[in-house]
PyMOL commands that place a pseudoatom at each C-alpha (Angstrom):
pseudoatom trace, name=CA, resn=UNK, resi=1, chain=A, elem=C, hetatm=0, pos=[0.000, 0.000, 0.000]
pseudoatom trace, name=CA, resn=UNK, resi=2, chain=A, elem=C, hetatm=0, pos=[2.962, 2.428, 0.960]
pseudoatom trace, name=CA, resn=UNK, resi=3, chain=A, elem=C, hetatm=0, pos=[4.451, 1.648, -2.595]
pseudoatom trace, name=CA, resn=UNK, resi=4, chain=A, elem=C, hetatm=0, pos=[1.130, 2.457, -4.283]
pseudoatom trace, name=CA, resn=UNK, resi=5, chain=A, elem=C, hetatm=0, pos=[0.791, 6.151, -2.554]
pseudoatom trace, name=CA, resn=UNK, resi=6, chain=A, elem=C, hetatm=0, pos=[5.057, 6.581, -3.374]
pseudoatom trace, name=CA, resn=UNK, resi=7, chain=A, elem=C, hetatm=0, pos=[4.276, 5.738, -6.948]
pseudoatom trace, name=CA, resn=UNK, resi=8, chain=A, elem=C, hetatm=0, pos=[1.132, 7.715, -7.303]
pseudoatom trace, name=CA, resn=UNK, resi=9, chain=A, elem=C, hetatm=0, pos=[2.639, 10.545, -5.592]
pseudoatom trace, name=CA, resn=UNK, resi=10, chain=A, elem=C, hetatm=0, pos=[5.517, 10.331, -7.970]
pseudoatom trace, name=CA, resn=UNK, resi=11, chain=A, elem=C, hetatm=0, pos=[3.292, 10.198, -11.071]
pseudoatom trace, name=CA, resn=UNK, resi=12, chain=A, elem=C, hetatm=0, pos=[1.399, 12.765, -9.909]
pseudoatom trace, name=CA, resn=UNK, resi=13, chain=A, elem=C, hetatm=0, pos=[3.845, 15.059, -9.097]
pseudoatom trace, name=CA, resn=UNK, resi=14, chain=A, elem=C, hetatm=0, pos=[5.110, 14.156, -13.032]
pseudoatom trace, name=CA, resn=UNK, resi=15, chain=A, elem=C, hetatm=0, pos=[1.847, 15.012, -14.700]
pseudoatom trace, name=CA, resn=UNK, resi=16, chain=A, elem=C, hetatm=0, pos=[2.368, 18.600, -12.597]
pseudoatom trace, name=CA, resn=UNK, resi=17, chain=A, elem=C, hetatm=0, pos=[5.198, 19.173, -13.940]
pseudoatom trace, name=CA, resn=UNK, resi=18, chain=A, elem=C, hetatm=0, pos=[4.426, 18.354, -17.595]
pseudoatom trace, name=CA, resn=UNK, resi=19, chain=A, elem=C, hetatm=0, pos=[1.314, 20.331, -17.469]
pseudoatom trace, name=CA, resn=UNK, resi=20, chain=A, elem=C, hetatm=0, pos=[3.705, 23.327, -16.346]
pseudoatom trace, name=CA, resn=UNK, resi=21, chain=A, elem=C, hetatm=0, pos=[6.029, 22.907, -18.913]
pseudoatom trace, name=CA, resn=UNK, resi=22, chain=A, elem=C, hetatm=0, pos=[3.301, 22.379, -21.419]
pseudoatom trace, name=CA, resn=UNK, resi=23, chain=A, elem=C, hetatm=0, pos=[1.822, 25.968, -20.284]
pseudoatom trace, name=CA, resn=UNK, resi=24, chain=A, elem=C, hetatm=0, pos=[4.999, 27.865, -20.334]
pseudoatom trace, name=CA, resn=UNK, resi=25, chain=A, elem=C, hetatm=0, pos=[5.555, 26.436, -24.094]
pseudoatom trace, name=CA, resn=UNK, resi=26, chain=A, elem=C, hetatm=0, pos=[1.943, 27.485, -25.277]
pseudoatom trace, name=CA, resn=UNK, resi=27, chain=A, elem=C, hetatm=0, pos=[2.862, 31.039, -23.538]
pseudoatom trace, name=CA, resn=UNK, resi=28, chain=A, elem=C, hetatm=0, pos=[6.099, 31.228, -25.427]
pseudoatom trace, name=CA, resn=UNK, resi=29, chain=A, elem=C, hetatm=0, pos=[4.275, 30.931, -28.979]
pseudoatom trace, name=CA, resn=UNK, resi=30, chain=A, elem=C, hetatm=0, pos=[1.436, 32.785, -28.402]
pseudoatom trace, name=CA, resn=UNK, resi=31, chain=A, elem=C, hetatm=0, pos=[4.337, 35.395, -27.765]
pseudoatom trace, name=CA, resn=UNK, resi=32, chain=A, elem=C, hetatm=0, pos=[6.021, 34.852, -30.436]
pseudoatom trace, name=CA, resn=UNK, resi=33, chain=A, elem=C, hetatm=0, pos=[3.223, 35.173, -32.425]
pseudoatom trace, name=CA, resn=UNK, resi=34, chain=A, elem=C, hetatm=0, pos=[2.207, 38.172, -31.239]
pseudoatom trace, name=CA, resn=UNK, resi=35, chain=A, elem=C, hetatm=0, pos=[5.875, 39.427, -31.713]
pseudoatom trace, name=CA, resn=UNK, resi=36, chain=A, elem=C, hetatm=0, pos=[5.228, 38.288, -35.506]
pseudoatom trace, name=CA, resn=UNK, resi=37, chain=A, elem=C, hetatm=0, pos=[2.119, 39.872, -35.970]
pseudoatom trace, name=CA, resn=UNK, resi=38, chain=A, elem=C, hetatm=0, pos=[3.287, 43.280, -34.691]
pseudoatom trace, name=CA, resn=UNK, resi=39, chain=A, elem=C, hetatm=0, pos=[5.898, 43.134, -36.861]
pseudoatom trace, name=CA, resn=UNK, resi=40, chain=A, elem=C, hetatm=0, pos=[4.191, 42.354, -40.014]
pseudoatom trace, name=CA, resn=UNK, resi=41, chain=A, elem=C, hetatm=0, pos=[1.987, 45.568, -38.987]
pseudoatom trace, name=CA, resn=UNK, resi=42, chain=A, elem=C, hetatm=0, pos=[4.610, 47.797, -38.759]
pseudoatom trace, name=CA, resn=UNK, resi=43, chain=A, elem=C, hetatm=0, pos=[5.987, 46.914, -41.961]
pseudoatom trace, name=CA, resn=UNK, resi=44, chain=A, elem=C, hetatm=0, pos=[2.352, 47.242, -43.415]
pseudoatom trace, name=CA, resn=UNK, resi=45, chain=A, elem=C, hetatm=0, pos=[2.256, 51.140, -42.057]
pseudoatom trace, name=CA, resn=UNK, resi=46, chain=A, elem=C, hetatm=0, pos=[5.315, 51.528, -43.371]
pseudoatom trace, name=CA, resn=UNK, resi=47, chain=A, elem=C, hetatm=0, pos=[4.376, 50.545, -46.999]
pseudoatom trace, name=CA, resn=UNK, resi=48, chain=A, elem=C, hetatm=0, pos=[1.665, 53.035, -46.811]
pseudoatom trace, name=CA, resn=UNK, resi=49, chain=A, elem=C, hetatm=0, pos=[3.462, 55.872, -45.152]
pseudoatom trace, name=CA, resn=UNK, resi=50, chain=A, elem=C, hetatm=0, pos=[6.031, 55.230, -48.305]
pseudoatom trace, name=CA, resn=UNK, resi=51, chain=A, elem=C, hetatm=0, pos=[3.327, 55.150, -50.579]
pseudoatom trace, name=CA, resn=UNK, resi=52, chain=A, elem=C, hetatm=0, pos=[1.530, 58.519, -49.542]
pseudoatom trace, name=CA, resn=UNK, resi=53, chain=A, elem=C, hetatm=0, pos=[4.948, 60.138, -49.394]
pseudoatom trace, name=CA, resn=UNK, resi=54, chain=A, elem=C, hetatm=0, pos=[5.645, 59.278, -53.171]
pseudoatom trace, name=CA, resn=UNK, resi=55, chain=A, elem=C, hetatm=0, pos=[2.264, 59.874, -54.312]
pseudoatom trace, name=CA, resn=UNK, resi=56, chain=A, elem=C, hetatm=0, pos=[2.303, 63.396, -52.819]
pseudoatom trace, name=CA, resn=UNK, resi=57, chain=A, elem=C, hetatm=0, pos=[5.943, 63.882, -53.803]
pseudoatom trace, name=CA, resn=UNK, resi=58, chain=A, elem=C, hetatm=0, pos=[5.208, 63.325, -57.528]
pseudoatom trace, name=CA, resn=UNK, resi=59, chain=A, elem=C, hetatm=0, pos=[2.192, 65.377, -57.285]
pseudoatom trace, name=CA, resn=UNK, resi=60, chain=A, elem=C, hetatm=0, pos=[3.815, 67.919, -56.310]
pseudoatom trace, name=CA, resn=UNK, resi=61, chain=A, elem=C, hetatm=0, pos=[6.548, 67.464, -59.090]
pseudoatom trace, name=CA, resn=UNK, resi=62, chain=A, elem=C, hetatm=0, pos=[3.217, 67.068, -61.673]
pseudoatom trace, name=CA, resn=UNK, resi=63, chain=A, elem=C, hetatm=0, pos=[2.474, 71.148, -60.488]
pseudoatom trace, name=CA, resn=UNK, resi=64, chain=A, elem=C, hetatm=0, pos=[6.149, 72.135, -60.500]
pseudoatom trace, name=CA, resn=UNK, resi=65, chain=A, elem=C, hetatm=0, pos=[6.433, 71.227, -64.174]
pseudoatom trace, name=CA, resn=UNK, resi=66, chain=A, elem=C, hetatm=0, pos=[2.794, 72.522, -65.061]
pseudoatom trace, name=CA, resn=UNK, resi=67, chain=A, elem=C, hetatm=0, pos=[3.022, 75.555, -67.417]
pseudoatom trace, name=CA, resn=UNK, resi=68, chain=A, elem=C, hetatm=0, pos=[0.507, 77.575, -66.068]
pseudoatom trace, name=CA, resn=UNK, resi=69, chain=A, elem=C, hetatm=0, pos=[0.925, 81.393, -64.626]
pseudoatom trace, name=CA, resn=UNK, resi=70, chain=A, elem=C, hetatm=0, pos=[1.075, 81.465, -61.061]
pseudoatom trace, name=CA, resn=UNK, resi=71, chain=A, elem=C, hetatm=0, pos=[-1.694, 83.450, -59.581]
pseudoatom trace, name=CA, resn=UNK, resi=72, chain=A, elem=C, hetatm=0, pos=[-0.901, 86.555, -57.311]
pseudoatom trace, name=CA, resn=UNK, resi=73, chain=A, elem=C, hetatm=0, pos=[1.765, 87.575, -58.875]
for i in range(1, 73): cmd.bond("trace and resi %d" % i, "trace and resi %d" % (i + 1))
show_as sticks, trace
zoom trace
């Protein structure tokens, strides 16, 4: 009977651990993916922020080279 309780103690005291071990794994990847995610926002803002910055830029070329008077002058 003593062997029994040692034994199921021991297995117990296994499972604990595992489940532990299990959690701090599924806590590292939801991390990571979080980590990932972030990332592949920023470099989504940055696309746009490019693409609004050359957009304006040759806009504003477009005007430059218009050939039209300049009013108030």
């Amino acid at each position: 009977m003593t062997w029994f309780l040692i034994v199921a103690l021991a297995v117990t005291a296994l499972l604990a651990l595992l489940a532990v071990l299990a959690l701090v794994a599924f806590q590292y990847d939801e991390a990571e993916f979080e980590q990932a995610r972030i990332d592949w926002e920023v470099r989504a803002a940055e696309r746009r922020l490019h693409n609004i910055a050359r957009d304006s830029f040759q806009s504003m070329l477009e005007e430059a080279r218009a050939d039209r008077p300049v009013r108030g002058r």
